[in-house]
N, C-alpha and C positions, 0 to 999 in steps of 0.2 A: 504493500500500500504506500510505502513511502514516494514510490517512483509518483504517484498519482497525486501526490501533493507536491513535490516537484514542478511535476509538468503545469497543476494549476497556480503554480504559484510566479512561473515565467511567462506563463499569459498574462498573467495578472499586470508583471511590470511592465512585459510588452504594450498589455493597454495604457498602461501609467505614461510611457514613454510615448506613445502616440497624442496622448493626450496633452502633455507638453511640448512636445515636439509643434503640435496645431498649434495651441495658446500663444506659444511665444513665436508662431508663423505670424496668427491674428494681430497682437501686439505691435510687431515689426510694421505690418501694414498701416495698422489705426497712426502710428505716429507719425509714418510717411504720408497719409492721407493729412491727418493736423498742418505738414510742414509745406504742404502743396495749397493748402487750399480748400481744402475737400473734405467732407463726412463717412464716414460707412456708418450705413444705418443696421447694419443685422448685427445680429448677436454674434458672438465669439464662435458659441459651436454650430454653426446654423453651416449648411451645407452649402447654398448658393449668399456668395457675399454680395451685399447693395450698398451702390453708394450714392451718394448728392456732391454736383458741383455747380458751381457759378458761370452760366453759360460763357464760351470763351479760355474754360481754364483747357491747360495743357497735357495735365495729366493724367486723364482716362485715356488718351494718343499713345502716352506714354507707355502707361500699361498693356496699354493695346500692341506697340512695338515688339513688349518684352516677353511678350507670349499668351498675356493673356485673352482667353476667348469673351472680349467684353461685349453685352446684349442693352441697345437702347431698351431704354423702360419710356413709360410715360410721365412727362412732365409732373414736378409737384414744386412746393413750396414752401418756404421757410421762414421765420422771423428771424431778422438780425438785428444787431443794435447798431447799427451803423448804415440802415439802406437808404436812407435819403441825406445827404446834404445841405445842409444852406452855410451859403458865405455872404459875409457883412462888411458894410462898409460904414465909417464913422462921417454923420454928416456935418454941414458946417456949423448946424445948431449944438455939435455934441452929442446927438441922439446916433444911435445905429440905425440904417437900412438895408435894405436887402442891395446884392450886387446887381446893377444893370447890363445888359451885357452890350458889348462895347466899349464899358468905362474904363477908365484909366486911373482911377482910384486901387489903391491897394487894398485887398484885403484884411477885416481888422479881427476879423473874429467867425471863425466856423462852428458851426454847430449839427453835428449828427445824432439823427435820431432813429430810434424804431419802426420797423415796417416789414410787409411782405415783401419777398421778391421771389421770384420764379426758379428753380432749377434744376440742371439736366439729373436726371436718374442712371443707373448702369445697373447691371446686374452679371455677376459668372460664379460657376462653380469653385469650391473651393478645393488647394488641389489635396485636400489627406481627408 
């Protein structure tokens, strides 16, 4: 019988090691995805990994280069804290107003705020 705890017991870390092996595949990716630009929205062990990017970013191309098999999803969207803009200009009363565009005033004060915005989706299998 010992053989037979043995044998279950190298499964065992085989699964252990596989399951590390993923995590810290998952991990590598989620912070290359932070460092791009980009989200993955699935969970760690989920089989097909999804992500969100900001239409324009470069590295779904990327990934797409490096092998992997990436599948357009349908558009979705996100709240950031930074989706809209406004730049100020100080006027001659001392009061702030909005930039006109055209002017030639400098810029005195930006202000970003909260909002939706739009972005692309991807979806591929994961490879373990």
């Amino acid at each position: 019988m010992a053989y037979l705890k043995n044998h279950e017991g190298r499964l065992a870390r085989k699964a252990e090691d596989s399951a590390k092996k993923r995590a810290n595949w998952f991990a590598t990716l989620n912070r290359e995805a932070m460092a791009k630009g980009c989200w993955i929205t699935s969970s760690p062990g989920a089989s097909m990994v999804t992500m969100d990017a900001l239409p324009g970013n470069g590295w779904p191309d990327e990934l797409r280069r490096r092998g992997f098999p990436m599948k357009a999803e349908p558009d979705g969207q996100r709240v950031l804290h930074y989706a809209t803009t406004e730049k100020f200009v100080v006027n001659a009363d001392g009061s702030l107003g909005p930039l006109v565009e055209g002017s030639t005033k400098s810029v005195s004060l930006v202000v970003h705020q909260p909002g939706l915005v739009t972005v692309k989706r991807w979806s591929f299998p994961a490879p373990f």
